[in-house]
Phi, psi and omega in degrees: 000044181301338214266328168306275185330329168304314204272318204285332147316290194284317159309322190266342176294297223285313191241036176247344170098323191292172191251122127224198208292298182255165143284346156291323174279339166290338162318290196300011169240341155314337208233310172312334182274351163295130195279141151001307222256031179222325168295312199276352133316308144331300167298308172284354219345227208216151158339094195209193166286302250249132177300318164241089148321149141210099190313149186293153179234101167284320184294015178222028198016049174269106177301157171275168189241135190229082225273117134304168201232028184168154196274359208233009181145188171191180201218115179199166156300001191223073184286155182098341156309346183248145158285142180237109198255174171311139186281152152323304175310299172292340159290000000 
């Protein structure tokens, strides 16, 4: 699942806040402050309307995330809620 970690990486530059040089080293150090049983949430997340669920981490200002499951549509309990991009084929 590199290309998740990736996003989860690029999620974590983005809303984390922390002061440093770059965004990968501001992630990385977003992520050194995360306990064991908040990364692998992140990763599996958690029981929801959403195919990807991920609880919000406030003491690190990470929002929660409510992740679909395809770029041509998505399958939740909650319709109407996701942005719908164009297929491939038509772009």
């Amino acid at each position: 699942m590199r290309s998740f970690g990736s996003i989860v990486v690029l999620t974590l530059a983005l809303v984390g806040g922390v002061a440093a040089a770059t965004p990968a080293e501001r992630a990385k150090d977003l992520v050194g402050q995360m306990t064991l049983e908040e990364k692998l949430e992140m990763v599996h997340g958690i029981p929801g309307p959403y195919v990807g669920n991920v609880r919000a981490i406030d003491r690190l200002g990470i929002p929660a995330l409510t992740l679909n499951d395809g770029p041509q549509g998505f399958r939740a309990k909650v319709p109407g809620t996701s942005t719908m991009w164009p297929s491939g084929l038509t772009v």
